[in-house]
N, C-alpha and C positions, 0 to 999 in steps of 0.2 A: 593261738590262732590256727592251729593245725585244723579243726575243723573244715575251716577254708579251702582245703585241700582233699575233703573227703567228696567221693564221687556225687553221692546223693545231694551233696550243697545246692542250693536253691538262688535263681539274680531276682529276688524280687523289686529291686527298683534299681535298675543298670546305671540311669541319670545319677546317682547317690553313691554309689555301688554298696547298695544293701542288701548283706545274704542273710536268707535262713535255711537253718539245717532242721528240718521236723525230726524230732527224737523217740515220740511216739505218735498218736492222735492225737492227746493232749497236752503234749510241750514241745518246745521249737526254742532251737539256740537262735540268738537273730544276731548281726553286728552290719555297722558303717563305720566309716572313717568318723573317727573325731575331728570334725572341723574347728574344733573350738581351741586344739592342740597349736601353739606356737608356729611349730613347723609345718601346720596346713591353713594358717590363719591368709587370706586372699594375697595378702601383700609380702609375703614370705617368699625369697625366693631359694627355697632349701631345694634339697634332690626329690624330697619326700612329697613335696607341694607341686612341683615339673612332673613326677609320675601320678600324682592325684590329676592333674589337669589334664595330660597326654590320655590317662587311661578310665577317667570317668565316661560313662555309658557304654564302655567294653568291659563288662567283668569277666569275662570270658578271657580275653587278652590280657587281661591282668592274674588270673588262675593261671593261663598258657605259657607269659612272660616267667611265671617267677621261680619256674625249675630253672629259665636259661639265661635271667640276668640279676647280679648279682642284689643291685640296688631294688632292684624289684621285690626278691627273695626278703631281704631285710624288710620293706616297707611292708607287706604281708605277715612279717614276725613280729614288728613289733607290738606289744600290745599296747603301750601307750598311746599311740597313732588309732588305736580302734575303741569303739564303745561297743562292747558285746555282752550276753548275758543269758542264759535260759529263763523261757517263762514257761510257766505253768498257769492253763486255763481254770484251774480249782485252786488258783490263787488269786484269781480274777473276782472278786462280787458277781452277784446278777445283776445289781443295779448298774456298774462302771461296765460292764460288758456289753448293756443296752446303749448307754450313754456312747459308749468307742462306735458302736454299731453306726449307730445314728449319725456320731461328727464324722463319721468316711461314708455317708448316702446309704448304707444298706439297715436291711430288718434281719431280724431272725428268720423269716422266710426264702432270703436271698440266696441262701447255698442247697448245691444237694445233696451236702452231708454234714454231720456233724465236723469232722477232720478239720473238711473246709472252712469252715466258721470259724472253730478254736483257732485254727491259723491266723485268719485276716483279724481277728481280735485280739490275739497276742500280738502282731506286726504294730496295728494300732496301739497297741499298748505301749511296745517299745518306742515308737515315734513321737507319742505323745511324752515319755517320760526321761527318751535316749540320754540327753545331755545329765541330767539329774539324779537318774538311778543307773547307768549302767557305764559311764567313763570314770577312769581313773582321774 
């Protein structure tokens, strides 16, 4: 989860606290918390589930936090607690890539660059598949 901690890291949906790191044009490390994980499951009252709830829509505050508290530190390391993964856009079809396009509102014409696209199409990718391909 050291990514996390790299400058160029990305809040693309702070509500979530889902980051991606772009590694090139064409691939992006993405992750969120495993909500599906015991210890963040709603009714959980762990330390892990208190700083998910304290610190969801501040991912900023929680990058900030976790040089200077300790529980925070941990919950950022572990990776059990996250579902993270690289994609790659030339792993993607053209077909499931029109398809992702489509179920989040946009076309191929919507960005003004390729970058862009690969991006919101891998992000789509991971959300559509986070729980299934990418948690432990």
């Amino acid at each position: 989860m050291k990514n996390l901690l790299n400058p160029s890291i990305q809040f693309t949906d702070p509500d979530t606290l889902q980051f991606c790191l772009p590694l090139s044009d064409k691939e992006f490390w993405y992750c969120e918390p495993n909500c599906c994980h015991d210890k963040l499951l709603p009714e959980s009252d762990s330390t892990e589930r208190i700083i998910y709830d304290m610190l969801c829509g501040y991912p900023g505050e929680l990058i900030r936090l976790s040089s200077v508290v300790a529980e925070v530190k941990e919950f950022i390391s572990n990776g059990r607690l996250w579902c993270s993964g690289d994609i790659s856009i030339d792993d993607i079809d053209d077909k499931e890539r029109l398809e992702l396009l489509q179920a989040y509102g946009y076309s191929l014409d919507s960005f003004s660059t390729g970058a862009e696209r690969n991006q919101i199409i891998c992000e789509s990718y991971f959300e559509t598949y986070c729980v299934t391909d990418f948690c432990d």
